[in-house]
TORGURO-425513 format. One record per residue (C-alpha): residue in three letters; x, y, z. Coordinates in Angstrom, 2 decimals, padded with zeros to 5 digits. Example, Ala and Ser with C-alpha at 12.3 -4.5 7.8 and 13.67 -1.06 7.14 Angstrom:
> ALA | 012.30 | -004.50 | 007.80 .
> SER | 013.67 | -001.06 | 007.14 .
This chain:
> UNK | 075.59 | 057.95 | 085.01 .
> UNK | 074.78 | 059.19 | 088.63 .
> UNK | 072.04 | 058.14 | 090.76 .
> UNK | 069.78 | 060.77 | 091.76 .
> UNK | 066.95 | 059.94 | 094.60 .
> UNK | 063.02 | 060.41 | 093.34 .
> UNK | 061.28 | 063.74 | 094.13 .
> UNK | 058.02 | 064.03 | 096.06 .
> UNK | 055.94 | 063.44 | 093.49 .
> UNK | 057.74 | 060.11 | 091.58 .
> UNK | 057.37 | 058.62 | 094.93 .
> UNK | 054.08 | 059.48 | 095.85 .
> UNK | 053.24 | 057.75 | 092.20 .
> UNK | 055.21 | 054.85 | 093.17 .
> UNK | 053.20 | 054.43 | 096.42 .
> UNK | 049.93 | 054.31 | 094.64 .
> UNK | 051.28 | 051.77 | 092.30 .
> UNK | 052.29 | 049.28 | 094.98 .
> UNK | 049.07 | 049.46 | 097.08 .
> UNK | 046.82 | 048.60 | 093.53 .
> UNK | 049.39 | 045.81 | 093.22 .
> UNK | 048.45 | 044.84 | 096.96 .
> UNK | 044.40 | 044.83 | 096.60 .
> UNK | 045.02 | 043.48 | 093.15 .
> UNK | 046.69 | 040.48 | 094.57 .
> UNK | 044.38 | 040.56 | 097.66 .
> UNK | 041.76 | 039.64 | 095.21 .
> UNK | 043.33 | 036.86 | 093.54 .
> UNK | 043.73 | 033.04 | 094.64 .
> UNK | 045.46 | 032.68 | 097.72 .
> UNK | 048.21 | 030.88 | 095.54 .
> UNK | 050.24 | 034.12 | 095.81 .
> UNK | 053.61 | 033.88 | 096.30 .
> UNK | 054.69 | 035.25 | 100.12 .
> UNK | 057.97 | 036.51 | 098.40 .
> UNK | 056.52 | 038.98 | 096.85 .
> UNK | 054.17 | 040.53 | 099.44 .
> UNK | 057.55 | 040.34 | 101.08 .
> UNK | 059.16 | 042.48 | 098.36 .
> UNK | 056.08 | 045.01 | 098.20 .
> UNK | 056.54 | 045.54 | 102.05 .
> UNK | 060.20 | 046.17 | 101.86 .
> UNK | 060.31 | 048.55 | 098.71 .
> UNK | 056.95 | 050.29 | 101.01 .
> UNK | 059.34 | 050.66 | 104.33 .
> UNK | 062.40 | 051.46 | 102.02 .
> UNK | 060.12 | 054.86 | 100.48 .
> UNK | 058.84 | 055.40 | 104.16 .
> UNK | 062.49 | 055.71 | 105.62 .
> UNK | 064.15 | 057.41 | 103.08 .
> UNK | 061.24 | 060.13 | 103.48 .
> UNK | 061.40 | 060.59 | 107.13 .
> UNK | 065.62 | 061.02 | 106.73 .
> UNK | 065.44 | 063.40 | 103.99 .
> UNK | 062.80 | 065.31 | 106.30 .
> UNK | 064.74 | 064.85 | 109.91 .
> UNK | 067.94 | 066.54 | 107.39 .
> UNK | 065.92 | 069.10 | 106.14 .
> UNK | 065.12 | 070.42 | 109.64 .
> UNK | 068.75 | 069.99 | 111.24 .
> UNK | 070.08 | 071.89 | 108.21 .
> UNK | 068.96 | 075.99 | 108.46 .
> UNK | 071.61 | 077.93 | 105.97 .
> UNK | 070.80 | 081.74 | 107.22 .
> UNK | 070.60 | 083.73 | 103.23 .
> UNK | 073.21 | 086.34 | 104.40 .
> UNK | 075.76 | 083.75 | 105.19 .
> UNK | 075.19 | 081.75 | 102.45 .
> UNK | 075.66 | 085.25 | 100.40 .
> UNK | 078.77 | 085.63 | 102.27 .
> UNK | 080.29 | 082.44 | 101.30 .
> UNK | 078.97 | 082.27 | 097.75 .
> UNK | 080.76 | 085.72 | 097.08 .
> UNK | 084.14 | 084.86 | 099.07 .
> UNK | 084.21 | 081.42 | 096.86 .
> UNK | 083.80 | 084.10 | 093.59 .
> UNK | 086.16 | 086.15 | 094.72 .
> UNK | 088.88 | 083.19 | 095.42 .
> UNK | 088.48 | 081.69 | 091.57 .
> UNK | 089.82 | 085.02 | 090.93 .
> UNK | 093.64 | 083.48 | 091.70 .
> UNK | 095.74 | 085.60 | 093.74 .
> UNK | 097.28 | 088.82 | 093.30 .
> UNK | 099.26 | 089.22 | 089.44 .
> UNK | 101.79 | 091.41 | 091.86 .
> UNK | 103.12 | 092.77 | 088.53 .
> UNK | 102.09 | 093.30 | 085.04 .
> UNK | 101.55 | 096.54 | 083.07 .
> UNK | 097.84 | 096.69 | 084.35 .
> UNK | 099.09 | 096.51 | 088.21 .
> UNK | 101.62 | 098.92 | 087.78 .
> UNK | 099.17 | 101.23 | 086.04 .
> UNK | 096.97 | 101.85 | 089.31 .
> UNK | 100.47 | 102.59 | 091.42 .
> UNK | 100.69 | 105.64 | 089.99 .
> UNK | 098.72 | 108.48 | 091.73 .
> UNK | 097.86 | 112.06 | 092.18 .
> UNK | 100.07 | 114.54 | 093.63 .
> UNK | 099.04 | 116.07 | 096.09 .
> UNK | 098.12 | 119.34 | 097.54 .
> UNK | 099.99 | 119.97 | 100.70 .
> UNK | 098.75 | 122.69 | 102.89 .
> UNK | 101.50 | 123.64 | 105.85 .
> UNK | 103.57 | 124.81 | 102.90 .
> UNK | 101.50 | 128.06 | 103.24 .
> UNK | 101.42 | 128.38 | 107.02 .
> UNK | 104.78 | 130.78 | 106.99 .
> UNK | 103.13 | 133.04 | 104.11 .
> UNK | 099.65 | 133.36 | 106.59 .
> UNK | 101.56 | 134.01 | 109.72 .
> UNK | 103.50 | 136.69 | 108.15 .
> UNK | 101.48 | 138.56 | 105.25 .
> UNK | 097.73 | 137.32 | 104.97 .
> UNK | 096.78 | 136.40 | 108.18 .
> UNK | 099.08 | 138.54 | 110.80 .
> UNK | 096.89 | 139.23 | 113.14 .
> UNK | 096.02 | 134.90 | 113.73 .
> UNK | 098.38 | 133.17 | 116.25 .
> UNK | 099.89 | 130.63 | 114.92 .
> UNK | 098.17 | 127.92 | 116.89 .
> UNK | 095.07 | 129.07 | 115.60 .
> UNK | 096.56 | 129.05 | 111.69 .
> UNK | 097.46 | 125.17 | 112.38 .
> UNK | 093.89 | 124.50 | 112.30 .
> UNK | 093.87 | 124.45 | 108.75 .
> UNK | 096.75 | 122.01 | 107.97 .
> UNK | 095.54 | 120.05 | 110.85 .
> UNK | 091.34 | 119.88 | 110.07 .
> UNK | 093.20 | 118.84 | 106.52 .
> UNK | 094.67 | 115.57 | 107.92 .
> UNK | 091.47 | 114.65 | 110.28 .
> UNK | 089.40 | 114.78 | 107.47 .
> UNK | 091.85 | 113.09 | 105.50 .
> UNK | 091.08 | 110.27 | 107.80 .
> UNK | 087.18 | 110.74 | 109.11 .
> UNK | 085.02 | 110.33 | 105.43 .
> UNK | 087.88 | 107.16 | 105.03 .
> UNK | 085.08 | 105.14 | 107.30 .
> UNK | 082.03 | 105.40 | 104.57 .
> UNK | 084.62 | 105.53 | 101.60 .
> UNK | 086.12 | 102.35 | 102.81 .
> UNK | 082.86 | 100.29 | 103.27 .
> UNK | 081.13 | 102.18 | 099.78 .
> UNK | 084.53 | 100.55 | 098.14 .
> UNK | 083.78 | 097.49 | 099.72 .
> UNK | 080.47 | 097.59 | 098.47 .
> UNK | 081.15 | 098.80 | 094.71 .
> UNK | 080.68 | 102.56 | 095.21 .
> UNK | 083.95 | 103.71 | 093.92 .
> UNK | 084.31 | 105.54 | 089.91 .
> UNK | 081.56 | 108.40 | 090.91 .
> UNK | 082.67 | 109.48 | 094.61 .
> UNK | 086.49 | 109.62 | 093.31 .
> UNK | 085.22 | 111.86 | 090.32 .
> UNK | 083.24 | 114.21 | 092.48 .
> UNK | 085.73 | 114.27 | 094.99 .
> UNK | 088.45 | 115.55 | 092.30 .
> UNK | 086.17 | 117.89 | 090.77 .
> UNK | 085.51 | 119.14 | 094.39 .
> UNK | 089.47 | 119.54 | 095.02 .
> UNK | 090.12 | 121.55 | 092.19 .
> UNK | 087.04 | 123.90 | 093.40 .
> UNK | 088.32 | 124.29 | 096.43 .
> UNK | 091.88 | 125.10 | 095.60 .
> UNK | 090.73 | 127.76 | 092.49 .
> UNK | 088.39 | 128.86 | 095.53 .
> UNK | 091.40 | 129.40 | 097.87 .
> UNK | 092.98 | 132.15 | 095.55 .
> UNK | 090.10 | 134.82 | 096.41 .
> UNK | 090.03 | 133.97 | 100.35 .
> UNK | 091.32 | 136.56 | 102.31 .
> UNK | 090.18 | 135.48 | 106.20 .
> UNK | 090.91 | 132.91 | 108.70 .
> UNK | 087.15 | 131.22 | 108.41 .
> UNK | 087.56 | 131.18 | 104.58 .
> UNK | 090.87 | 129.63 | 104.27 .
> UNK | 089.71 | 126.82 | 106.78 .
> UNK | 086.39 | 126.31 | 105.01 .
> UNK | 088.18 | 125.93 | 101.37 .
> UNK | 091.73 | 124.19 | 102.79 .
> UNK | 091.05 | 122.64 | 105.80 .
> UNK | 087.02 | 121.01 | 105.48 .
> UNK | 087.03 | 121.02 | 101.69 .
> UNK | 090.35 | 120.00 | 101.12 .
> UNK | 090.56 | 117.72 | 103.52 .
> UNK | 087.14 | 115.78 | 103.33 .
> UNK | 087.44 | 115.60 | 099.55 .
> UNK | 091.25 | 114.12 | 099.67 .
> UNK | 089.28 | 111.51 | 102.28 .
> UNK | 087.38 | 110.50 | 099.64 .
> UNK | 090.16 | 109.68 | 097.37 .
> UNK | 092.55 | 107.44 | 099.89 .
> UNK | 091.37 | 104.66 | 101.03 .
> UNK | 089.88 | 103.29 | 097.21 .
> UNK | 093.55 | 103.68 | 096.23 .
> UNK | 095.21 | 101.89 | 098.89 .
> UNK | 093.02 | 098.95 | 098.61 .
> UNK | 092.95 | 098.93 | 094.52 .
> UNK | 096.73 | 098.46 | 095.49 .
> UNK | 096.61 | 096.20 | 097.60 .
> UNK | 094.75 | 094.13 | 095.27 .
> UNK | 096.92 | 094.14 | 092.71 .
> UNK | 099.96 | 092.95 | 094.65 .
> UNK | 100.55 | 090.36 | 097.81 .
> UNK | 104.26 | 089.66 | 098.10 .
> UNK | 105.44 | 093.14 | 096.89 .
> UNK | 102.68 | 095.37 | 098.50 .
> UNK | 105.11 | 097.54 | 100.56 .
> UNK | 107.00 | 098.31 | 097.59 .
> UNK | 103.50 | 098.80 | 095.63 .
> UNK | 102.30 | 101.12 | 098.86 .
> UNK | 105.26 | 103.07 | 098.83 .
> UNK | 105.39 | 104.07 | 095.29 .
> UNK | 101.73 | 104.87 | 095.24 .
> UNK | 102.60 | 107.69 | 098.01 .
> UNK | 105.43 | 108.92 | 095.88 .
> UNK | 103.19 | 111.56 | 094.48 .
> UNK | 102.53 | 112.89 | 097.98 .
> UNK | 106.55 | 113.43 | 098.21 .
> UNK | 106.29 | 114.90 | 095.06 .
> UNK | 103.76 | 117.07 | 095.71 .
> UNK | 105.90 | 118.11 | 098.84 .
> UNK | 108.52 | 118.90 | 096.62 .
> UNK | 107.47 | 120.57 | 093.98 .
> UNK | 104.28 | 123.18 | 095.67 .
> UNK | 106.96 | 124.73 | 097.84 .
> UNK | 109.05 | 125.38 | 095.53 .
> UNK | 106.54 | 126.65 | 092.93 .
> UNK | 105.29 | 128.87 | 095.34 .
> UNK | 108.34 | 130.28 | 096.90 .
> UNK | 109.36 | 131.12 | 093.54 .
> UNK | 105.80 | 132.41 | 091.69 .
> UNK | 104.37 | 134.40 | 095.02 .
> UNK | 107.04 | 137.54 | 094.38 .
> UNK | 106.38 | 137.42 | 090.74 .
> UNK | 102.72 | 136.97 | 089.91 .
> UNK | 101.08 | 137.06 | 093.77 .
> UNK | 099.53 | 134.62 | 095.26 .
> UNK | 096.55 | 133.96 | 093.78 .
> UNK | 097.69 | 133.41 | 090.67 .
> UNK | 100.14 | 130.59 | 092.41 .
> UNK | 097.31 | 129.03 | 093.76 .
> UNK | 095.78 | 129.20 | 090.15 .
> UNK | 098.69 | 126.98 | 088.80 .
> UNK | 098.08 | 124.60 | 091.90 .
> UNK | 094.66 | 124.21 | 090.51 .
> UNK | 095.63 | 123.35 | 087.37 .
> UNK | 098.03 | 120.92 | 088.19 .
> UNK | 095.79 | 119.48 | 089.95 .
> UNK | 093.42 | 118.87 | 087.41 .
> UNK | 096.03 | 116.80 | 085.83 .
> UNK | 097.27 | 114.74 | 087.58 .
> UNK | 093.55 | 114.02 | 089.26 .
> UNK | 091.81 | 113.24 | 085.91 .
> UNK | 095.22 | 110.98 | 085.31 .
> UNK | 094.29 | 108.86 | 088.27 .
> UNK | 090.78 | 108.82 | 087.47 .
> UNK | 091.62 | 106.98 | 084.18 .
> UNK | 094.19 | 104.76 | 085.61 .
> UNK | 092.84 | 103.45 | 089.11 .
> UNK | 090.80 | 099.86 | 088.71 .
> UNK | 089.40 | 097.73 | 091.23 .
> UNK | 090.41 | 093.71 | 090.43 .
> UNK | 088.09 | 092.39 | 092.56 .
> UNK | 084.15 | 092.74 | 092.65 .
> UNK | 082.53 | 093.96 | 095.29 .
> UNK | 081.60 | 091.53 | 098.38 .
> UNK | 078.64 | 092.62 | 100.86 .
> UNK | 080.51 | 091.50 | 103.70 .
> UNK | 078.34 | 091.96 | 107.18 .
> UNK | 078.88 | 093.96 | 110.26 .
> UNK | 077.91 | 097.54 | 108.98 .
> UNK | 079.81 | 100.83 | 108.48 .
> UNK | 082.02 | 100.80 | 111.55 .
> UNK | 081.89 | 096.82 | 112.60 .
> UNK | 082.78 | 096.57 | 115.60 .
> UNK | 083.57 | 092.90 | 116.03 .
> UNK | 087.05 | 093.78 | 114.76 .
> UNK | 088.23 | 094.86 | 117.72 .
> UNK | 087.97 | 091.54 | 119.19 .
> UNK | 091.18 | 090.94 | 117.19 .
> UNK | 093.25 | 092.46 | 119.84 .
> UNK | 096.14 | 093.64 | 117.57 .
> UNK | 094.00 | 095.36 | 115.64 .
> UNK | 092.74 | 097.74 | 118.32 .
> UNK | 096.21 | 098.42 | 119.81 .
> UNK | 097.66 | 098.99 | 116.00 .
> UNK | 094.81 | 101.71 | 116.16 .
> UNK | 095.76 | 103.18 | 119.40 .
> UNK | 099.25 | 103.40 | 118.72 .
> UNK | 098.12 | 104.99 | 114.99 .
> UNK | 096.37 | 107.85 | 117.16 .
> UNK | 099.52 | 108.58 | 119.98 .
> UNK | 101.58 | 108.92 | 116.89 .
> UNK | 099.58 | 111.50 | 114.51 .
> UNK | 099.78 | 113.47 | 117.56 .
> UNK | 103.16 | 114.50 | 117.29 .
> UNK | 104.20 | 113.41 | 114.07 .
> UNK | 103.53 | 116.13 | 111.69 .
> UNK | 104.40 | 118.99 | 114.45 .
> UNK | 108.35 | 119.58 | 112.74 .
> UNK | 106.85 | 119.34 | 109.35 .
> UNK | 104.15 | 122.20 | 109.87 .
> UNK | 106.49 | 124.49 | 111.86 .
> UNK | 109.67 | 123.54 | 109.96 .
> UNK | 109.76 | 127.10 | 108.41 .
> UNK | 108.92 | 129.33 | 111.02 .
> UNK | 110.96 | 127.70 | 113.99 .
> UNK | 114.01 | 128.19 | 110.78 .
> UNK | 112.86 | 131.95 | 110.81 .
> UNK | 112.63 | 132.22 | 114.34 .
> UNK | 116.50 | 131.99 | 114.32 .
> UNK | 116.64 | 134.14 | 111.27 .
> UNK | 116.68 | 132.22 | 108.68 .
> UNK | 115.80 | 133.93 | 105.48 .
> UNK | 112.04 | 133.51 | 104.71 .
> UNK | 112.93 | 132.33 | 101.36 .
> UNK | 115.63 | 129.87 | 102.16 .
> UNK | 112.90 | 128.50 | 104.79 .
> UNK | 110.68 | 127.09 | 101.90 .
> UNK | 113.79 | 124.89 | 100.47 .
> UNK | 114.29 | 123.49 | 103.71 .
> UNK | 111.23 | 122.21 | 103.99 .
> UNK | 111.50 | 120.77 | 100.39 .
> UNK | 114.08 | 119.22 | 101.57 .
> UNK | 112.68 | 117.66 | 104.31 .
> UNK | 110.06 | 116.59 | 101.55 .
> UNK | 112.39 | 115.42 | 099.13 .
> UNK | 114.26 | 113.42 | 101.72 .
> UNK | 111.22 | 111.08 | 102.05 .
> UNK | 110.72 | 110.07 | 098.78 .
> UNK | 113.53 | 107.49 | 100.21 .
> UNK | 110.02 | 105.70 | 101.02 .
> UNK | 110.37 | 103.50 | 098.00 .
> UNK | 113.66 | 101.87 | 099.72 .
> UNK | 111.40 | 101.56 | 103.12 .
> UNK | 108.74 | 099.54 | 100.56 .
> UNK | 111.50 | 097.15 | 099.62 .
> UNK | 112.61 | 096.48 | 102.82 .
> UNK | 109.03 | 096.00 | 104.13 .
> UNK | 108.60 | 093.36 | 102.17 .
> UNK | 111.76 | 091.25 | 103.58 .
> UNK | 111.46 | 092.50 | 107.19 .
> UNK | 107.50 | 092.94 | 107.74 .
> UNK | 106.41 | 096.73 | 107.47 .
> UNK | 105.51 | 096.75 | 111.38 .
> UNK | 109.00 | 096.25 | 111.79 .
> UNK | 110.28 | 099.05 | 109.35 .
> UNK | 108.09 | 101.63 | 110.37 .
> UNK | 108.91 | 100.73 | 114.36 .
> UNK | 112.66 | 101.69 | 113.66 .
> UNK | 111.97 | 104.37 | 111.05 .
> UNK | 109.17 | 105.90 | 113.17 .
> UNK | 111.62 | 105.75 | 116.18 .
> UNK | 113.92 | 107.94 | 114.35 .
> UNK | 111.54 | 110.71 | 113.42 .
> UNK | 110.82 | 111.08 | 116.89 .
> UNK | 114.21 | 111.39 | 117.73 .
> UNK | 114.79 | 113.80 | 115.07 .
> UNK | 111.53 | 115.82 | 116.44 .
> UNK | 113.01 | 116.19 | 119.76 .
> UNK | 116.61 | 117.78 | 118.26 .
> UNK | 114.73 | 119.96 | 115.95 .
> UNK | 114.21 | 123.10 | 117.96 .
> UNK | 117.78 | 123.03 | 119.16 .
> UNK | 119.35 | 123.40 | 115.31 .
> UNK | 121.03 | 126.88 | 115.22 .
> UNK | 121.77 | 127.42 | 111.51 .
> UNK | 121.15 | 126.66 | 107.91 .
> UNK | 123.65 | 123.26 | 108.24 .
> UNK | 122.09 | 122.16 | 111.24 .
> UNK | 118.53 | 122.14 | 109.90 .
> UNK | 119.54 | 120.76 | 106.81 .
> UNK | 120.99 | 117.96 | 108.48 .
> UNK | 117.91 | 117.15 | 111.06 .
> UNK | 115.33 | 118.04 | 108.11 .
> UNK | 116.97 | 115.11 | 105.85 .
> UNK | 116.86 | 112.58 | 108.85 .
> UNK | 113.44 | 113.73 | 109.90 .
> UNK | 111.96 | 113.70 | 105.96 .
> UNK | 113.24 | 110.32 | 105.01 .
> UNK | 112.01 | 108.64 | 108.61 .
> UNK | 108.65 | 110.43 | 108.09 .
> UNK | 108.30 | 108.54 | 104.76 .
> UNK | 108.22 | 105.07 | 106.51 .
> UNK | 104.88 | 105.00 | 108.22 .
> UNK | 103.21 | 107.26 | 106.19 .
> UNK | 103.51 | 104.81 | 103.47 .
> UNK | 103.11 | 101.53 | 105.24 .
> UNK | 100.86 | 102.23 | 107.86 .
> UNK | 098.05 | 100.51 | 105.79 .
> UNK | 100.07 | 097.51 | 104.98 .
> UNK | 099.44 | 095.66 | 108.85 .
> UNK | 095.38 | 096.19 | 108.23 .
> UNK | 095.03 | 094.77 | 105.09 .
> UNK | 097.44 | 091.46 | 106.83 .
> UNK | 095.13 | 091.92 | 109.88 .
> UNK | 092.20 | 090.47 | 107.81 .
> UNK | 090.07 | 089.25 | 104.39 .
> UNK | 090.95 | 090.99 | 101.48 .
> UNK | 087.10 | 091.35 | 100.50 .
> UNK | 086.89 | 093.80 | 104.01 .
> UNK | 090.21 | 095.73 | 103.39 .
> UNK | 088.57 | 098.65 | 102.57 .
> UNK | 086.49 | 099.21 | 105.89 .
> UNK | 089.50 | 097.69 | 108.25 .
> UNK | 091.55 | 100.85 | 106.44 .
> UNK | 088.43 | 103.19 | 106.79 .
> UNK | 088.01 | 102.57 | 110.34 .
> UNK | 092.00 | 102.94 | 111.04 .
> UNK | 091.89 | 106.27 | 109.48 .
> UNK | 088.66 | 107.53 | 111.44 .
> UNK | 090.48 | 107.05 | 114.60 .
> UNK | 093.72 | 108.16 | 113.23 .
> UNK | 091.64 | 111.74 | 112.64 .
> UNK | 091.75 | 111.99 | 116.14 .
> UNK | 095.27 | 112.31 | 116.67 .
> UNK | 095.91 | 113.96 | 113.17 .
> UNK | 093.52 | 117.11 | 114.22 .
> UNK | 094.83 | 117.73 | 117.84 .
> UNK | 098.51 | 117.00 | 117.24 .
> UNK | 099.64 | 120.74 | 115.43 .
> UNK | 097.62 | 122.98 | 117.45 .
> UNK | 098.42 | 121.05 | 120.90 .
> UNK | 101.94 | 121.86 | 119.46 .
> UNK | 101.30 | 125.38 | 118.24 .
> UNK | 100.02 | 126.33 | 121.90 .
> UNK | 102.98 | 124.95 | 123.79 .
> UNK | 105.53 | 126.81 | 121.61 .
> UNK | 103.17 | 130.05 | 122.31 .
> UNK | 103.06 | 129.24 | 125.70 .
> UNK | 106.57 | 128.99 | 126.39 .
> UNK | 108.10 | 131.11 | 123.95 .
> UNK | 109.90 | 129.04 | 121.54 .
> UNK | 109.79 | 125.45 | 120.00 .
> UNK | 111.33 | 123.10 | 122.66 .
> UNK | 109.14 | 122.19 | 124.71 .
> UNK | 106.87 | 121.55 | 121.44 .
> UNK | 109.70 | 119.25 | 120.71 .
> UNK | 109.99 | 117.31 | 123.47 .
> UNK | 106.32 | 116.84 | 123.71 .
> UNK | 105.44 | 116.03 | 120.20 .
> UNK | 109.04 | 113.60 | 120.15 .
> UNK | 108.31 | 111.89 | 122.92 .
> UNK | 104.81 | 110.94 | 121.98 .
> UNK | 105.73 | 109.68 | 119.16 .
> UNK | 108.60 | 107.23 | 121.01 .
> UNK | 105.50 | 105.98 | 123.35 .
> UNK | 103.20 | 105.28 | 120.27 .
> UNK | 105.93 | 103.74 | 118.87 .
> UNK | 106.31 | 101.27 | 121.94 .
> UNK | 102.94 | 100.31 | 121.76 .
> UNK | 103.36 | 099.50 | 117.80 .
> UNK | 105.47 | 096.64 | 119.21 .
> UNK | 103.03 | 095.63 | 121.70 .
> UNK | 100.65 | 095.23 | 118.41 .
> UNK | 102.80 | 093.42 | 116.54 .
> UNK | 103.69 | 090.75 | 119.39 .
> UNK | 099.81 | 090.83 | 119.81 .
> UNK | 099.42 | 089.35 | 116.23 .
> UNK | 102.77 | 087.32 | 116.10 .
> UNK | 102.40 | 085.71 | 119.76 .
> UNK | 106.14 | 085.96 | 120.05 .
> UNK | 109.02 | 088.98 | 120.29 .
> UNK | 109.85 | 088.84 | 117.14 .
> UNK | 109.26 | 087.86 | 113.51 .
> UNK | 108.58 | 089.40 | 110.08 .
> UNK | 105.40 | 091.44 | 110.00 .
């Protein structure tokens, strides 16, 4: 059996007992024993002291309620055991939605419904698509944090298969970018930071490989929507093509809304929607700078893959499988995944990423079918590496429980770079009359974000090298 000390009130009783014994004795002969007025003063100073520590350690000791909160729900959260990385359940939530890619359209605008839009001005949709992709990821990524998760994924699905039924009766610029580009792109925002961290929950030592198959769907999607539509437009238009979209869409989305499940509960963590006490961590905020220099060139080959192949005439039609090619090529992602998880992902993506830029520059100097083939293959399956394991570094970078926000704030800041990137682009090629100097620009920014990737990653390591 334990001790336990008195409360307040057994030793206030105690106190009054001990003085009656006093007077009682006071009263008495004076035959009393001096041992045991002795004993009474003793047990009396004993009470006293233990009173006035138990009081001095009340006052040193001030536990504030939101960090007590904090640690409470971290201590829940770590009884949990660590992540299954496997099982039937944590394989379940890898599979995801395919998605809706828009620059598979920007050939069919330039030349039939939009003709009289430059096609600068046309790259605003595909681009306002992958800014808002990023921007809502901020107050998606603390709401996951903070439980919000089953009704904003819903209502963002239901809102994507509006918007894409929605896109079959638009027949202007402003009504394309409204339906594609805003509601598109803010309601695919809602859906991608819940699944990367649901992911990342589920698995520790085989994340990349978890992170790459999840974005499998988006080469899919690549894949199969230009296809679809370069062989549906001639026979039943295109509104009927976007029709199908829709309804694929509403597949696959309700699939994911089934399957996706959060393993851990939800931890109030402080610092607010956008905290910025994380960019103390200075790894952190170069990872996000470098994340910004490299949206702005990265996607520039993939949205003008078609026209620049016109340009040099090309058939229209054979344009479309090149850029499922280029598509299908980076569904090689899964490999990247694997070796992720033996080399560290910064270090993948660095020499992947490296590559793409590489293959940007040499794009606008391919002069037939072969030629693009070739640089659309390399450029495709390089792409593939940091658009899958971009996320990997920020959920290393901190606390599980604040994953979400880390990857919410990333992607905010990513928008910037995502929005500007095609239409910087899409002017210089206007500008100067074909794509080269678009490629040199957009390759060579994507080489300097690279470089400071590594300046990130020696940030966090302290040293040259090393897996991460």
């Amino acid at each position: 059996m334990s001790y336990c000390h008195p409360g307040p009130g057994v030793r206030q009783y105690r106190m009054q007992i001990i003085w009656q014994e006093i007077l009682a004795m006071s009263e008495k002969s004076l035959s009393i024993e001096p041992l045991q007025v002795i004993d009474c003063a003793s047990e009396i100073s004993h009470v006293l002291s233990y009173d006035r520590q138990k009081t001095e350690e009340e006052e040193e000791v001030v536990v504030e309620p939101e960090i007590l909160y904090e640690e409470v729900s971290q201590k829940h959260v770590t009884h949990l055991g660590e992540a299954p990385d496997g099982g039937l359940r944590a394989w379940l939530v890898v599979f995801r939605l395919i998605d809706y890619v828009l620059y598979i359209f920007q050939a069919y605008y330039e030349e039939n419904l939009l003709v009289d839009t430059s096609p600068s001005t046309i790259a605003w949709i595909g681009s306002t698509q992958y800014a808002l992709l990023c921007f809502p990821s901020l107050a998606t990524g603390r709401m996951f944090d903070l439980g919000y998760f089953k009704i904003p994924f819903f209502a963002a699905s239901c809102v994507i298969v509006a918007c894409t039924f929605l896109t079959a009766e638009c027949t202007q610029f402003w009504q394309l970018f409204l339906t594609q580009g805003v509601g598109l792109g803010a309601s695919y925002g809602f859906l991608y930071v819940p699944t990367v961290v649901i992911v990342s929950q589920w698995f520790s030592k085989r994340r990349g490989l978890a992170l790459s198959l999840t974005t499998v769907g988006t080469a899919l999607g690549s894949i199969l929507f230009p296809v679809v539509a370069q062989n549906l437009i001639p026979l039943i238009g295109f509104k009927w093509t976007v029709r199908v979209f829709g309804f694929i869409l509403m597949a696959t989305l309700g699939t994911a809304n089934v399957l996706l499940k959060r393993r851990l509960p939800p931890v109030n963590v402080r610092g607010g929607l956008f905290n910025l006490k994380a960019f103390r961590n200075k790894a952190f905020t170069i990872y996000c700078i470098s994340g910004i220099v490299i949206l702005l060139g990265l996607y520039t080959e993939l949205t003008y893959l078609s026209v620049s192949a016109v340009a040099i005439g090309i058939s229209r039609d054979f344009s479309f499988y090149i850029l499922a090619i280029a598509n299908a090529a980076s569904a090689l992602r899964v490999s990247f995944g694997l070796m992720s998880d033996r080399v560290g992902a910064i270090n993948t993506m660095a020499v992947l990423t490296a590559i793409t830029g590489i293959a940007t520059i040499a794009w606008p100097f391919a002069e037939n079918e072969v030629q693009f083939i070739s640089i659309a293959i390399i450029y495709g399956s390089s792409l593939g590496a940091y658009v899958c394991l971009y996320s990997a570094p920020l959920v290393a970078m901190g606390q599980i429980e604040d994953a979400g926000r880390r990857v919410g704030m990333f992607l905010s800041l990513l928008a910037f770079g995502g929005v500007a990137g095609p239409p910087i682009s899409g002017a210089i090629s206007t500008t100067t009359g074909g794509f080269a100097a678009a490629g040199y620009y957009s390759g060579g920014i994507v080489l300097f974000g690279v470089a400071i990737l590594l300046v990130a990653r020696y940030l966090h390591l302290g040293r040259l090298w090393g897996k991460f």
